[in-house]
N, C-alpha and C positions, 0 to 999 in steps of 0.2 A: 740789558734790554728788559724792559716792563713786559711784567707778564700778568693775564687776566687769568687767576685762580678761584673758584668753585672750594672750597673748603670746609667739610661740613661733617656734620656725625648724623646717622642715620640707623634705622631699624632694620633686621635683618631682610624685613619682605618689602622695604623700600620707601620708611616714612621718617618724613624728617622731625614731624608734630603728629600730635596726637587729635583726634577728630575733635579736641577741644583744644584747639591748637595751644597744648601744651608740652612741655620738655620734661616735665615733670621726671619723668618716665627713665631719660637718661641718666639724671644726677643719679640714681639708687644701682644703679649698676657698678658691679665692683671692680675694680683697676682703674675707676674715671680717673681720678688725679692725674696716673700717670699720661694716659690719654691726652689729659688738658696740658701737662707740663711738654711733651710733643708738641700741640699746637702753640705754642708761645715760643718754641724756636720758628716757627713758620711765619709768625704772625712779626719777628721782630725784622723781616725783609721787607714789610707788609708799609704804603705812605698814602693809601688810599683807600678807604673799603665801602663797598655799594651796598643797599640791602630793601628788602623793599619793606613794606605798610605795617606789613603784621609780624614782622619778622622785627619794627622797630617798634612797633605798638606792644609786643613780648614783652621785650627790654626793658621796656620805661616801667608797665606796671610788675613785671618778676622782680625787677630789683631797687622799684621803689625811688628812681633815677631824677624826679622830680625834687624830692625832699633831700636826696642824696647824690647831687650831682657828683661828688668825689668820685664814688664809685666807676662813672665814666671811663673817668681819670684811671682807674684801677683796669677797665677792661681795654679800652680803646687808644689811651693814650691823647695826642695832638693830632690824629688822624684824619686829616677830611673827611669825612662822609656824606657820600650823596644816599639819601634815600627816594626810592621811586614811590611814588604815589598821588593820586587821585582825591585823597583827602584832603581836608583846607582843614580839621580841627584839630591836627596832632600837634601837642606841646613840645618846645623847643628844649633839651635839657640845658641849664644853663653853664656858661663858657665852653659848651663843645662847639666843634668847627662842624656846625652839618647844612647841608645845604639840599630842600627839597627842590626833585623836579619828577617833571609828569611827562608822557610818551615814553617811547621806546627808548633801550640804548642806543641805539644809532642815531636818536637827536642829540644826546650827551657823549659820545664814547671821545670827540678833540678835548674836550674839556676833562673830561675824567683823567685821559693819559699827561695831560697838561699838568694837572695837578699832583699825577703821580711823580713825575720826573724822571729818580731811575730806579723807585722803587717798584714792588707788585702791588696791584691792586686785588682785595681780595673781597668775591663776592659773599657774603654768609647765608646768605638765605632771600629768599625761599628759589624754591626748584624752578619757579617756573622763570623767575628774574634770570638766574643762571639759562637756563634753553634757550630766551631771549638774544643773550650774548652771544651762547655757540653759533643762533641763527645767522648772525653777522658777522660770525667768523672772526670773533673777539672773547673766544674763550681760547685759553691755553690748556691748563689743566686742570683735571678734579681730584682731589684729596676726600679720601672717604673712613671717614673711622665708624665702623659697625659695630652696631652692638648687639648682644646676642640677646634682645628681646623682641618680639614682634607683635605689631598695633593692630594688625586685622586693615584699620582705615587710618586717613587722615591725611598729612601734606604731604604728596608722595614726594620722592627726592628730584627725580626728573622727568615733569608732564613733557610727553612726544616723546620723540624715538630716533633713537642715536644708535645706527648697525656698528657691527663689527668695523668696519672700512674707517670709523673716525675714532673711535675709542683704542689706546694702545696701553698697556699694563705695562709698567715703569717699575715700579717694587710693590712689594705687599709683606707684612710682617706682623708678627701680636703684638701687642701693648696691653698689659693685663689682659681683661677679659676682652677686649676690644681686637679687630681687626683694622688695618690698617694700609689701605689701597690707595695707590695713585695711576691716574691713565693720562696721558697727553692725549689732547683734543687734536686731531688734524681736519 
């Protein structure tokens, strides 16, 4: 059964970016590899992944994605992706499968699970894209690997507010310097 996961590394006091919404910050942290090499058993269940503007507007300029479409290829794979946004001038990386669309999840989520099939679809960013989904009751789970630095400010991990009654604590474990939490959405 397709499941919609939230998948994401985050700051101790709850920032997924930095006020210059950069990641910068993450990579210098020590145990990442191991961290990353975690997330790519996750991500190889993964046939669909959503992500919104600036979370793909990152990407393209962090890693150069233009000039270096391969790289893609190295993070992402053949994976669908839809990105949400309101912009009309973001560059298309070329031969990745991505597909922009605007409004909410709830105008895409037939089509999103359509094209996941019986894989997970997984959200990477940003928080507010994820709350979106919980909103309509199309988030499953969130995967959170902490790190033990904190921004002060910046993209918090999840704008609004999710009580106790919908978040449940599944496992949690270290991975180098990283924590590493999962909670099913009910």
């Amino acid at each position: 059964m397709t499941r919609i996961v939230y998948y994401t590394s985050t700051s101790l006091d709850g920032y997924l970016a930095d006020s210059n919404d950069s990641l910068d910050w993450l990579f210098a942290v020590e145990g990442g590899r191991e961290a990353i090499a975690e997330g790519e058993q996750f991500v190889s269940g993964v046939t669909v992944q959503v992500e919104g503007s600036t979370t793909y507007r990152w990407l393209i300029e962090h890693e150069d994605l233009i000039a270096h479409p391969e790289k893609w290829q190295k993070f992402y794979g053949d994976r669908k992706t839809f990105v949400f946004t309101t912009r009309t001038d973001l560059p298309v990386v070329p031969g990745a499968d991505i597909t922009f669309v605007s409004g909410p999840p709830a105008d895409h989520i037939d089509r999103i699970l359509t094209a996941a099939g019986d894989g997970d679809v997984w959200v990477i960013g940003g928080g507010a894209l994820a709350a979106e989904f919980a909103k309509i009751g199309h988030l499953d789970e969130i995967r959170l690997s902490i790190a033990p630095v904190t921004l002060g400010s910046g993209a918090p991990l999840l704008p609004g507010g999710f009580d106790s009654t919908r978040l449940r604590l599944t496992s949690v474990h270290q991975t180098g310097q990283f924590i590493m939490a999962t909670f099913d959405v009910t």
